[in-house]
FIDRENMI-355786 format. One record per residue (C-alpha): residue number from 1; residue in one letter; y negated, x, z. Coordinates in nm, 2 decimals. Example, Ala and Ser with C-alpha at 12.3 -4.5 7.8 and 13.67 -1.06 7.14 Angstrom:
2
   n res     yy     xx     zz
   1   A   0.45   1.23   0.78
   2   S   0.11   1.37   0.71
//
This chain:
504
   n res     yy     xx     zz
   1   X  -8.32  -9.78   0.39
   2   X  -7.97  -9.67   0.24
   3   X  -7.91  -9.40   0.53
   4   X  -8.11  -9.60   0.79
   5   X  -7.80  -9.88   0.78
   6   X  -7.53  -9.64   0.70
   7   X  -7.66  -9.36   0.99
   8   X  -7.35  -9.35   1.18
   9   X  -7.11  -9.31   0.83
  10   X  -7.37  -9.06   0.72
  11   X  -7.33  -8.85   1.04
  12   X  -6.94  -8.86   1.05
  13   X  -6.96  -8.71   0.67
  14   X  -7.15  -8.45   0.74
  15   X  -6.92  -8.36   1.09
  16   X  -6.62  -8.33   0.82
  17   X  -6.84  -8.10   0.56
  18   X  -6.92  -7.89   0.88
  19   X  -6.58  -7.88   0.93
  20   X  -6.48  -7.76   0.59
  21   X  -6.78  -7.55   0.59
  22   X  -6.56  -7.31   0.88
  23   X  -6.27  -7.27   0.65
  24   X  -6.47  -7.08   0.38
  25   X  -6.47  -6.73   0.41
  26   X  -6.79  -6.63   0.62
  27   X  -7.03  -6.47   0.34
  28   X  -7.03  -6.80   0.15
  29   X  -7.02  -7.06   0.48
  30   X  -7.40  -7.09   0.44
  31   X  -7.43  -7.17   0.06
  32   X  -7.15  -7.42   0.06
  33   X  -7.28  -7.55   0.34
  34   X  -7.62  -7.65   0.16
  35   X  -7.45  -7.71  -0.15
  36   X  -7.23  -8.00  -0.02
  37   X  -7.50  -8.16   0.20
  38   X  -7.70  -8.19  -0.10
  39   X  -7.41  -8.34  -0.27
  40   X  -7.34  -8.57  -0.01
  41   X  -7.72  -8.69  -0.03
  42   X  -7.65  -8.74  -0.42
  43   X  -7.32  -8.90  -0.39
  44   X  -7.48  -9.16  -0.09
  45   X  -7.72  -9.23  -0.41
  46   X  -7.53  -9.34  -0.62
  47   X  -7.24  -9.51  -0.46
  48   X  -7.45  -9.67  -0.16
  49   X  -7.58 -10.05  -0.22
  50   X  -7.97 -10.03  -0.16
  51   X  -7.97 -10.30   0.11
  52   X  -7.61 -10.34   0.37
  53   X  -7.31 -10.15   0.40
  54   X  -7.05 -10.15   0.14
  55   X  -6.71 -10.05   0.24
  56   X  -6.60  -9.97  -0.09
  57   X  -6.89  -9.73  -0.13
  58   X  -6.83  -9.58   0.22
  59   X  -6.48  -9.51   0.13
  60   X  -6.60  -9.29  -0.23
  61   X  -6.81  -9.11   0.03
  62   X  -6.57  -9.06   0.26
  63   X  -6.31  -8.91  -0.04
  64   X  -6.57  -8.72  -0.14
  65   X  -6.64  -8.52   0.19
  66   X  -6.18  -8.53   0.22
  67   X  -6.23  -8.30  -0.13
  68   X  -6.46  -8.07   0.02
  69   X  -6.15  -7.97   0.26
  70   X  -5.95  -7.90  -0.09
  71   X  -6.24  -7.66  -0.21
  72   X  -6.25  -7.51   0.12
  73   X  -5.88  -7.38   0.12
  74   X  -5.88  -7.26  -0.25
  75   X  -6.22  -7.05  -0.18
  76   X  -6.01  -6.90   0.14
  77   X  -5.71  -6.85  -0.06
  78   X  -5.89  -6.69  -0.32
  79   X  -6.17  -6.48  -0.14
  80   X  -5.93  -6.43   0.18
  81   X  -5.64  -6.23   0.32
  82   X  -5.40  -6.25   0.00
  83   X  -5.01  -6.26   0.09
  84   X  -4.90  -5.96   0.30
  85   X  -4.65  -5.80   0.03
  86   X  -4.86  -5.83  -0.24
  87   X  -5.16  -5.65  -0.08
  88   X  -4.95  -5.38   0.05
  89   X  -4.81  -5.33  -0.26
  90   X  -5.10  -5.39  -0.54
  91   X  -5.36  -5.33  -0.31
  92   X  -5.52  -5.05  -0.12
  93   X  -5.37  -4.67  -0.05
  94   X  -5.37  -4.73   0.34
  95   X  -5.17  -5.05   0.34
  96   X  -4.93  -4.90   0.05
  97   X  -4.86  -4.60   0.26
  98   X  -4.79  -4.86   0.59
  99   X  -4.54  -5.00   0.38
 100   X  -4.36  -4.66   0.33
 101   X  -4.35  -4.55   0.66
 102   X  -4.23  -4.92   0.76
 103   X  -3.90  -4.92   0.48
 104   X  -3.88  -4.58   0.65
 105   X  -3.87  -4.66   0.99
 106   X  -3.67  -4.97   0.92
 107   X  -3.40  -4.77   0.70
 108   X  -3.38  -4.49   1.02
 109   X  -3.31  -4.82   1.27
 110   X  -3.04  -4.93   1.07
 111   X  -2.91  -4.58   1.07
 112   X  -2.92  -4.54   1.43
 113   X  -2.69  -4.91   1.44
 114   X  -2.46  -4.76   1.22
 115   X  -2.15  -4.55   1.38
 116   X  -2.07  -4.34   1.08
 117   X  -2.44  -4.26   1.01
 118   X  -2.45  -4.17   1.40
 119   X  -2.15  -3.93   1.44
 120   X  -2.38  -3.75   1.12
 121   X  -2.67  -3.75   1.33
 122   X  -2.47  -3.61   1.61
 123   X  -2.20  -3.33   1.47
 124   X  -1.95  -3.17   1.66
 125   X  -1.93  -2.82   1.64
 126   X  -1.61  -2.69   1.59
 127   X  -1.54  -2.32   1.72
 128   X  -1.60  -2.11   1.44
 129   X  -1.55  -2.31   1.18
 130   X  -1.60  -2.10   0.87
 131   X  -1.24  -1.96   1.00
 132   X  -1.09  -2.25   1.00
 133   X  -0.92  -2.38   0.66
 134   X  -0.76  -2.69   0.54
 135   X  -0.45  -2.57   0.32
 136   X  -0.38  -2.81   0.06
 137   X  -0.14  -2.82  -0.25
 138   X  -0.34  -2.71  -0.58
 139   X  -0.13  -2.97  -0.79
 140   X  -0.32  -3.23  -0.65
 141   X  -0.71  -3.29  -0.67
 142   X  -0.91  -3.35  -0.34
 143   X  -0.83  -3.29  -0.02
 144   X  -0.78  -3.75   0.05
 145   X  -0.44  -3.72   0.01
 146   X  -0.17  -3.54   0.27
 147   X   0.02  -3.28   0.08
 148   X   0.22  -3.02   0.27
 149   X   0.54  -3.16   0.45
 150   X   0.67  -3.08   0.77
 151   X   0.92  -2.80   0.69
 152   X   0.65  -2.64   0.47
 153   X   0.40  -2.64   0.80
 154   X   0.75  -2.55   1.00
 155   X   0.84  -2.23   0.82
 156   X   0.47  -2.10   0.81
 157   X   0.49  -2.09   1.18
 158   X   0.81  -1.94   1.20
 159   X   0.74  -1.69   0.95
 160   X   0.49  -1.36   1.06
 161   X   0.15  -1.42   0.93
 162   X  -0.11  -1.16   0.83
 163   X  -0.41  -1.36   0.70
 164   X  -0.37  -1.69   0.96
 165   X  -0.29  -1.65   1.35
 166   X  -0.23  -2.04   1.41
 167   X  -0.12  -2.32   1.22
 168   X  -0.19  -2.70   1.32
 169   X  -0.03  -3.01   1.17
 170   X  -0.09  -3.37   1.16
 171   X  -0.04  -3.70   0.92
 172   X  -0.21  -4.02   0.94
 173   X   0.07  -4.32   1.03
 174   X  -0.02  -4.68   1.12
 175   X   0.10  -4.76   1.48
 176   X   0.01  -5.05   1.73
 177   X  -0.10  -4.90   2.05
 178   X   0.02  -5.15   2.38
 179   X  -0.12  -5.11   2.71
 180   X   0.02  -5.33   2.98
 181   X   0.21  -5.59   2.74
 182   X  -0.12  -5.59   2.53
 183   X  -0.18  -5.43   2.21
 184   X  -0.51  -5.28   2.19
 185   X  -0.52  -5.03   1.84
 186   X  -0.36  -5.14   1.52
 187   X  -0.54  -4.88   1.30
 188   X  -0.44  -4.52   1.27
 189   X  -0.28  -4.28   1.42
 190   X  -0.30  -3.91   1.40
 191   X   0.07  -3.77   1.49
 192   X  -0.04  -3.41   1.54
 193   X   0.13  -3.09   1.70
 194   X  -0.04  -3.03   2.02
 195   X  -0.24  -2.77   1.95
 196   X  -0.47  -2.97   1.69
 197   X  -0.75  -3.00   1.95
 198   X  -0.73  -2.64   2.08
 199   X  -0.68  -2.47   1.74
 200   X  -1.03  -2.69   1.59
 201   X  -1.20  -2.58   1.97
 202   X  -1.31  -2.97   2.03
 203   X  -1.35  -3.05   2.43
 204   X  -1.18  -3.39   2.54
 205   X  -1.41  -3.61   2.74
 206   X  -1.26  -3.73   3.07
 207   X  -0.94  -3.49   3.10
 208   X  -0.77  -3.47   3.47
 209   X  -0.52  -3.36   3.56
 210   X  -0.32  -3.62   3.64
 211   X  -0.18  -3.59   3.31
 212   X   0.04  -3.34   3.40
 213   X   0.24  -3.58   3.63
 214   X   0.35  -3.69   3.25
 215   X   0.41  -3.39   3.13
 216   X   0.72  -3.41   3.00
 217   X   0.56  -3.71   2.74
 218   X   0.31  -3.66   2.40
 219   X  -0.05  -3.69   2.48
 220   X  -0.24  -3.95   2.30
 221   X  -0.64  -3.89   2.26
 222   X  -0.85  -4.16   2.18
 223   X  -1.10  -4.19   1.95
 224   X  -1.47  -4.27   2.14
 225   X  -1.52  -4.57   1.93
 226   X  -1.19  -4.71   2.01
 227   X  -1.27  -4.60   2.35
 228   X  -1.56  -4.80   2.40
 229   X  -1.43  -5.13   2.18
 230   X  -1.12  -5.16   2.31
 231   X  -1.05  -5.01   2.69
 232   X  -1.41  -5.08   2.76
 233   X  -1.53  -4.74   2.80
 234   X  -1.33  -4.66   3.10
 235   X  -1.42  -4.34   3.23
 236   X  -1.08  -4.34   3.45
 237   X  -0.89  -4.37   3.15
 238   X  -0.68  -4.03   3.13
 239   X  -0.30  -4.08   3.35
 240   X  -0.28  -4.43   3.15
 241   X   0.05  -4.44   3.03
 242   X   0.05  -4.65   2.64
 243   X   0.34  -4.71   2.38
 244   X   0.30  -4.60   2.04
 245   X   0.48  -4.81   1.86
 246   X   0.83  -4.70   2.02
 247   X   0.76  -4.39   2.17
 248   X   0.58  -4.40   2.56
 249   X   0.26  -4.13   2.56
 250   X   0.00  -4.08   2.83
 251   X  -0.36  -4.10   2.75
 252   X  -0.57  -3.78   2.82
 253   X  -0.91  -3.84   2.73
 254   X  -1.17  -3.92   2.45
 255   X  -1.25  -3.72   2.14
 256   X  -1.66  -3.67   2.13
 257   X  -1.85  -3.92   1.91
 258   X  -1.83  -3.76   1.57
 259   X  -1.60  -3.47   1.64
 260   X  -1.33  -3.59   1.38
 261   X  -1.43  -3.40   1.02
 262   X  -1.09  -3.36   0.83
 263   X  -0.90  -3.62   0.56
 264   X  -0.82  -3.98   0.75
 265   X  -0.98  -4.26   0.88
 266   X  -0.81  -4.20   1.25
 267   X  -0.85  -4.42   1.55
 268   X  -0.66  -4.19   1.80
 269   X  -0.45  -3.86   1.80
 270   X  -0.04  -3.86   1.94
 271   X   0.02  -3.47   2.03
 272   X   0.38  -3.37   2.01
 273   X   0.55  -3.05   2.04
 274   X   0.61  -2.87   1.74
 275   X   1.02  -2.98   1.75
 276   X   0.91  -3.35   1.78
 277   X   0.76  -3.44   1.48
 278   X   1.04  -3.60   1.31
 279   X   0.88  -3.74   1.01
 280   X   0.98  -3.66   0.67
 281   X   0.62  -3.74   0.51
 282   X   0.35  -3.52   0.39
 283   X   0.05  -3.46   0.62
 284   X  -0.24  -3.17   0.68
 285   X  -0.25  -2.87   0.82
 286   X  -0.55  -2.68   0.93
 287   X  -0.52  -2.26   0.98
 288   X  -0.71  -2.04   1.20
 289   X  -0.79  -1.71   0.96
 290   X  -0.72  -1.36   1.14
 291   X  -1.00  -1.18   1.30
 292   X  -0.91  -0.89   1.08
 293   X  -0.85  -1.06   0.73
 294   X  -1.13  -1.03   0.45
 295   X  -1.17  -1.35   0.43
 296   X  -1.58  -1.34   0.44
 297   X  -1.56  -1.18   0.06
 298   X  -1.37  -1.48  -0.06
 299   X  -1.64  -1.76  -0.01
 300   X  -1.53  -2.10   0.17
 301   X  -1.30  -2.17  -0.03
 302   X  -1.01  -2.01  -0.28
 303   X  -0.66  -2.03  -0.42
 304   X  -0.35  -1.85  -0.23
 305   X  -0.02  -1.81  -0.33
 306   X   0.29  -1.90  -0.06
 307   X   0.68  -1.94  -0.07
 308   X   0.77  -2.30   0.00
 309   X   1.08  -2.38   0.18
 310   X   1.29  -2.41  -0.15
 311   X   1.22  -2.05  -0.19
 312   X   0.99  -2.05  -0.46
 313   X   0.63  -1.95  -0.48
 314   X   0.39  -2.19  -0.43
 315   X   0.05  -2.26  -0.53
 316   X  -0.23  -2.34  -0.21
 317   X  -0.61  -2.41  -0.22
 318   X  -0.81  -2.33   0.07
 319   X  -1.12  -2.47   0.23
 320   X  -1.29  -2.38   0.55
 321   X  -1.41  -2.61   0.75
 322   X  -1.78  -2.51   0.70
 323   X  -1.74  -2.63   0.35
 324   X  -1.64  -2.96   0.46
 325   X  -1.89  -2.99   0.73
 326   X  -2.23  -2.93   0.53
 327   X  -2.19  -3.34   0.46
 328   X  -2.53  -3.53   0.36
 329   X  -2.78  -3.32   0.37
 330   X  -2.65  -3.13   0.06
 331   X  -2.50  -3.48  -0.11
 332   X  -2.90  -3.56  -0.05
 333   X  -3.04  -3.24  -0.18
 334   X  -2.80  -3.20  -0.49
 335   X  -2.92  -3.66  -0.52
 336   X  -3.29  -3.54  -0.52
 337   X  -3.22  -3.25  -0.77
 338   X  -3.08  -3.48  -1.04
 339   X  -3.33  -3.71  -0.99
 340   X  -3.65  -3.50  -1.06
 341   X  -3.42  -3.34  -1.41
 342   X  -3.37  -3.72  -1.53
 343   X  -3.73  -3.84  -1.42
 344   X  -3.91  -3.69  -1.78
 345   X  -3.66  -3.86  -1.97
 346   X  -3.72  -4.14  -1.83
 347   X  -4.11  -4.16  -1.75
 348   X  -4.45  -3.99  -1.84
 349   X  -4.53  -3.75  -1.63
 350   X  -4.91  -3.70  -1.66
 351   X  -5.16  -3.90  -1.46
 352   X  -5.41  -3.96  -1.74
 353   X  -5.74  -3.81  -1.85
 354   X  -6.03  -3.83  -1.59
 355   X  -6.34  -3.72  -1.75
 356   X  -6.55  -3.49  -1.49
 357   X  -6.80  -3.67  -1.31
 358   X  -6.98  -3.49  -0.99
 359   X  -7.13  -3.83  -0.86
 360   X  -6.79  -4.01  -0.91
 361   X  -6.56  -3.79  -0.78
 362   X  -6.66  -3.53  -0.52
 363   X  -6.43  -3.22  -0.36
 364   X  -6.32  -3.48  -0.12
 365   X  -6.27  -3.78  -0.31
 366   X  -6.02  -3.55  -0.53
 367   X  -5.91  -3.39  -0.22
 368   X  -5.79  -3.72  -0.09
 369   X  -5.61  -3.86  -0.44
 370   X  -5.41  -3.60  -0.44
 371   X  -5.35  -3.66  -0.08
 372   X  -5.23  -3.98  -0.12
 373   X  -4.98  -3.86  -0.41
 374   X  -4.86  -3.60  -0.16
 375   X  -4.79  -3.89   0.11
 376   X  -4.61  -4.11  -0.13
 377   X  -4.37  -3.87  -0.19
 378   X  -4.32  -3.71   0.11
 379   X  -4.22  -4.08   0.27
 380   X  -3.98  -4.14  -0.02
 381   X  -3.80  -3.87   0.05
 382   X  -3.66  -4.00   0.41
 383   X  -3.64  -4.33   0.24
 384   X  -3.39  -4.23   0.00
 385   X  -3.19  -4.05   0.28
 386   X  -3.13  -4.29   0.56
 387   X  -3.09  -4.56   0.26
 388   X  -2.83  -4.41   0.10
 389   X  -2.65  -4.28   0.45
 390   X  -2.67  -4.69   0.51
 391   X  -2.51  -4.76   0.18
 392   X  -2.26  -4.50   0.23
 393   X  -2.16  -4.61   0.60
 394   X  -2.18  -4.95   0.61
 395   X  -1.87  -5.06   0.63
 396   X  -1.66  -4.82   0.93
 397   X  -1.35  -4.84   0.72
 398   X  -1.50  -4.66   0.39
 399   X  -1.29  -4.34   0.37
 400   X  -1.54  -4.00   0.39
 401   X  -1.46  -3.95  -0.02
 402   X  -1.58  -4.30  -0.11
 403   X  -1.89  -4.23   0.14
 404   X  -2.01  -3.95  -0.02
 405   X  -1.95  -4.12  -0.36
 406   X  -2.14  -4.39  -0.27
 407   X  -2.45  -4.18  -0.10
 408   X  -2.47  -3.97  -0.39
 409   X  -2.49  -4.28  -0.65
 410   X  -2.74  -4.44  -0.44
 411   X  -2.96  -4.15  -0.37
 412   X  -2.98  -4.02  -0.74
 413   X  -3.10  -4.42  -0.78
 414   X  -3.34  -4.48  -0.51
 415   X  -3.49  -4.15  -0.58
 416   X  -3.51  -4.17  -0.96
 417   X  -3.69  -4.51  -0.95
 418   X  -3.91  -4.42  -0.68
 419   X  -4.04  -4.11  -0.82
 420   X  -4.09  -4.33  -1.16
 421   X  -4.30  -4.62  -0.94
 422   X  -4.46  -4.33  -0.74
 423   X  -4.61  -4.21  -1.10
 424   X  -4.68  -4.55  -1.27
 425   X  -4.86  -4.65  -0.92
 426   X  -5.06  -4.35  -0.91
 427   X  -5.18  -4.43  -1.23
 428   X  -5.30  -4.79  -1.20
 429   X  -5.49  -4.70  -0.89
 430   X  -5.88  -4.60  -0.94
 431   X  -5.93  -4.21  -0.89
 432   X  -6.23  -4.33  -0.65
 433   X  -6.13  -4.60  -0.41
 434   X  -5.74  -4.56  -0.49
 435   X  -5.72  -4.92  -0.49
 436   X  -5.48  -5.10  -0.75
 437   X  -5.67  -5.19  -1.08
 438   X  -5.65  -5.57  -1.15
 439   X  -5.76  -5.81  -1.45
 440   X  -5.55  -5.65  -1.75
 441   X  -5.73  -5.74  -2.10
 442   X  -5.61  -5.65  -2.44
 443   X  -5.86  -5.53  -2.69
 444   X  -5.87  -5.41  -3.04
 445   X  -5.60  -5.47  -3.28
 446   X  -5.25  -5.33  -3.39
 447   X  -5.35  -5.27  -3.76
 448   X  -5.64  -5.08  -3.65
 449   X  -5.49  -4.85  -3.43
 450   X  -5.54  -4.54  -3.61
 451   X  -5.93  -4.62  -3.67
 452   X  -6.05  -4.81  -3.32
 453   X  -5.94  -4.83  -3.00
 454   X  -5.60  -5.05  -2.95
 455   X  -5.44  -5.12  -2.60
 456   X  -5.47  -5.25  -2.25
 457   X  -5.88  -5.22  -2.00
 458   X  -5.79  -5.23  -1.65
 459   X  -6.12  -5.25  -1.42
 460   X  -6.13  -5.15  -1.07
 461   X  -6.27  -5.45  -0.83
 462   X  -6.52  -5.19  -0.66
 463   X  -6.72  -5.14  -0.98
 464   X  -6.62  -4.77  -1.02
 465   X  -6.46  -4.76  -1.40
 466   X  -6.28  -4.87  -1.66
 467   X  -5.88  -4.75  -1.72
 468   X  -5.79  -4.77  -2.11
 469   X  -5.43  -4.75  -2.20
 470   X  -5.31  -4.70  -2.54
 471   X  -5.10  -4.99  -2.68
 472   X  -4.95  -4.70  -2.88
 473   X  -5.01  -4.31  -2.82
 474   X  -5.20  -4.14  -3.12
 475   X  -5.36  -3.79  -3.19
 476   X  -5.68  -3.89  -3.11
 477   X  -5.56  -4.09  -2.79
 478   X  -5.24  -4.00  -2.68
 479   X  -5.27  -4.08  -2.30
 480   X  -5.46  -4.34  -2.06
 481   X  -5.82  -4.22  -1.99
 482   X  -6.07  -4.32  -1.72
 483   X  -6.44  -4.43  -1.81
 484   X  -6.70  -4.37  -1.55
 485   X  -6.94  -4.69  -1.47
 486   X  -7.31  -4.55  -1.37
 487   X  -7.52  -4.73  -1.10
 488   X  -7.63  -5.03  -1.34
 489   X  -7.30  -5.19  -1.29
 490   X  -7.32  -5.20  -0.94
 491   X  -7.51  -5.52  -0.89
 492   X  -7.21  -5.71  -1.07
 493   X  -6.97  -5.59  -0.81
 494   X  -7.13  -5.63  -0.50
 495   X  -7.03  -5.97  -0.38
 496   X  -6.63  -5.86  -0.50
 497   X  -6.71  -5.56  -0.26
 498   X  -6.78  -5.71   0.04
 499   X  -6.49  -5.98  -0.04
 500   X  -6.25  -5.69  -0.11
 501   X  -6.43  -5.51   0.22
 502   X  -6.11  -5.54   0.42
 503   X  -5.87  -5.45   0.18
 504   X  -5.87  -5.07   0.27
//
C-alpha cells in the first residue's frame, strides 16, 4: 500500500541510486547497486506512514538516496585513478620512469630557452685552439680579472718572439652605443686591437665590404644576441656608422652565437689599431704559440717567465684555449664523480636480501628489476645536466666563473640525492611487480630486539610478499629481507588486483 501511493517518489529514488550507482568504479557498480535498492526498500519501511504520503518521511528518503552520491565518490576516490604525482611517484615502474623522462625533457626545453645554455650546445670552434693561450699574471688567482696592461702587451709585440708569433689585446670598458641619436647598448664593450678576431680564427656574420669606405675608423662587431635584441637582426647591418661613447666606429658584422670563450661578459667588440688604444687599464691578451715551439710537452697550461716593461722579470701563467673550452661536460663529469664517492657515506647501498624463489622470480622477472634500476639511472643522469646548466645560466649576466660555480654545486646536489632516492625507491618496490609497497606496520618490540623480530612489514598490494625492515640492524638481521607469499594468499588479493589493474 506504502509504495502503491508513494510510486512516483519511489521511482525518482531509485533514478538518483542509478545515478550514483555510475560513479562507483565498474567491478563494484552491480553490488552497490543491489545493496542500496534493498536499503531503499528498508528505509521506505520504516520512515513511510502505512496509509498517505508524508512529506516529512519523503524527505528522510530523499536524504538518504542524496548520501548514496557521498558513498559513491569516496568508493571512486578510493578504488579509482589516485592523484597523478602521487601514482607516478609511489606507484608503478612504468609511470615512475614517465616521470623521468618528463623532468628530463622539461629540463632540456628550458635549456634550449636559455641563451647561455645554447651558445654551450652550439660552440664555436676556434682555429687551433690548443695553440692559442691566455697569458695572465701569476700574482693573481683566476683568469676573471684583467691583468696585463697595455705597455706590457705593447713591448711583447715590439720585442722578437720565439715561443708566440702573434699577440692580441683587449679590456672590458662600459660604453653606450648610439645609432642615429638613439642609444641602443649600454653593457660592455670589448676595446680590442684589430686582430682579436683573426688571431682566435672566428668568421664575422654579414661582412661587406662597404666597410672599407670607413676605413680610416675602428670596427665595432656586435655580439649576435645584441644583434637580434637591439638592431633587430638586420642582416644589412655592416657600413652602419655608431658612436662609442665619443669615438665614431663603423659596424662590420656579428660575432657567431656562442663564439665569445675568454674572461668578460661582452656585448660587442671596438677594434683599434695597435697605436690607438690609449687606455691606461689592465686588460687580456691572448698569444698564438709558434709552429715550432714545444709547447705540446708542456700540457694546456704552465708558468713562463717574461721581462715587464720596468725591466724586471716577470712571472706569467699560461692557458690554452682548449683548457678553457672543455666547459660543462667535464664540470658534469668531475659533479657526478663526487657524487657516487659521498653517496656510501651518506646511504646504504645494498638492496636487501631476496630469498631464491623459482616460481616468484623467473630469469626475466630478475632480468627486468634490474632493468628498471638501469633506467632510473640512466635518466638521472641528463637530469642532473640540463638542471644544473639551467641553474648555472639563468640569469645572462652571471659571469662564466660564477656559472661554473653554480653548475658544479648543483650537480654534485641533484646527483647525490637522486642516486640516494634511486636506492631507497628500489628498495620499497616489490622484486616481482616493481610496484611501490604500501601499508607500513610496526611489529615486535625495541627491548626485544636482540631475541624477536623488531622493525617496520611493508606488503605489496598484488599479494606477492612481505618486505621486513629492521628498526635496528643486528647480527642476526642486519639488512631488509623479502618473504615470499605461496598461492594460498592469493585469494585475499584478488579484488586489490583488479582495482590496482591499471596501475602498471
Amino acid at each position: 500500500m506504502r509504495l502503491r501511493l508513494a510510486l512516483p517518489f519511489h521511482l525518482l529514488c531509485l533514478g538518483l541510486l542509478r545515478c550514483a550507482s555510475l560513479l562507483v568504479p565498474g567491478g563494484q557498480r552491480v553490488d552497490w547497486w543491489r545493496e542500496w535498492r534493498s536499503e531503499l526498500w528498508h528505509v521506505r519501511q520504516a520512515c513511510t506512514p502505512e496509509r498517505g504520503i508524508s512529506w516529512t518521511a519523503e524527505r528522510e528518503v530523499a536524504a538518504f538516496c542524496c548520501g548514496a552520491f557521498q558513498d559513491a565518490l569516496w568508493l571512486r576516490g578510493h578504488f579509482g585513478q589516485r592523484r597523478i604525482l602521487r601514482v607516478m611517484t609511489t606507484g608503478s615502474a612504468t609511470r615512475c620512469i614517465l616521470l623521468l623522462i618528463g623532468l628530463a625533457a622539461a629540463s632540456y626545453g628550458v635549456a634550449l630557452l636559455l641563451p647561455g645554455v645554447s651558445a654551450i650546445f652550439h660552440p664555436a670552434h676556434y682555429r687551433d685552439a690548443k695553440s692559442l693561450m691566455l697569458i695572465q699574471d701569476a700574482r693573481y688567482s683566476g683568469d676573471s680579472l684583467p691583468t696585463i696592461s697595455t705597455s706590457q702587451y705593447e713591448k711583447w709585440k715590439r720585442r722578437r718572439q720565439e715561443l708566440f708569433d702573434d699577440f692580441a689585446f683587449y679590456q672590458v670598458a662600459q660604453a653606450p652605443v648610439s645609432s642615429g641619436g638613439r642609444a641602443q647598448i649600454g653593457g660592455g664593450i670589448a676595446v680590442a686591437s684589430s686582430n682579436l678576431f683573426e688571431l682566435l680564427g672566428l668568421p664575422v656574420r654579414f661582412a661587406s665590404a662597404s666597410g672599407e669606405v670607413h676605413g680610416d675608423m675602428p670596427r665595432l662587431v656586435l655580439s649576435d644576441e645584441v644583434w637580434k635584441k637591439e638592431f633587430g637582426g638586420d642582416p644589412h647591418i655592416a657600413g652602419r656608422v655608431v658612436k662609442v661613447g665619443l669615438i665614431s666606429a663603423v659596424v662590420s658584422g656579428v660575432a657567431p652565437e656562442g663564439a665569445w670563450r675568454l674572461p668578460g661578459k661582452v656585448d660587442a667588440w671596438l677594434l683599434q689599431r695597435d697605436g690607438e688604444i690609449t687606455s691606461a687599464g689592465a686588460g687580456f691578451v691572448v698569444a698564438r704559440l709558434t709552429s715550432s715551439s714545444a709547447h705540446a710537452q708542456w700540457g694546456d697550461s704552465w708558468h713562463m717567465s717574461a721581462p715587464t716593461p720596468d725591466g724586471t722579470a716577470g712571472d706569467f701563467f699560461c692557458v690554452s684555449m682548449t683548457e678553457r673550452m672543455r666547459g660543462s661536460g667535464d664540470i658534469f663529469l668531475f659533479a657526478i664523480f663526487l657524487a657516487c664517492l659521498a653517496l656510501p657515506a651518506t646511504t646504504s647501498l645494498p638492496l636487501g636480501e631476496y630469498a631464491p624463489c623459482s616460481r616468484k622470480l623467473s630469469w626475466p622477472t630478475r632480468l627486468l628489476r634490474w632493468s628498471f634500476l638501469g633506467c632510473k639511472l640512466t635518466l638521472l643522469l641528463p637530469i642532473v645536466y640540463f638542471v644544473s646548466l639551467d641553474l648555472a645560466h639563468l640569469r645572462p649576466s652571471i659571469d662564466p666563473l660564477s656559472s661554473e660555480y653554480i653548475q658544479i654545486v648543483s650537480a654534485f646536489s641533484i646527483c647525490l640525492f637522486g642516486l640516494r632516492w634511486t636506492l631507497r625507491d628500489q628498495r620499497q618496490r616489490c622484486p616481482v611487480c616493481l610496484r611501490r609497497l604500501t601499508h607500513p606496520a610496526r611489529v615486535g618490540q625495541p627491548s626485544r630486539n636482540f631475541l624477536a623480530w623488531n622493525g617496520t612489514e611493508l606488503i605489496c598490494a598484488g599479494g606477492h610478499g612481505l618486505l621486513h625492515v629492521p628498526e635496528m640492524p643486528t647480527s642476526w638481521f642486519s639488512t631488509q629481507r623479502w618473504l615470499y607469499l605461496d598461492s594460498s594468499w592469493d585469494v585475499l588479493f584478488a579484488e586489490s588486483r583488479l582495482v590496482s589493474a591499471g596501475y602498471f
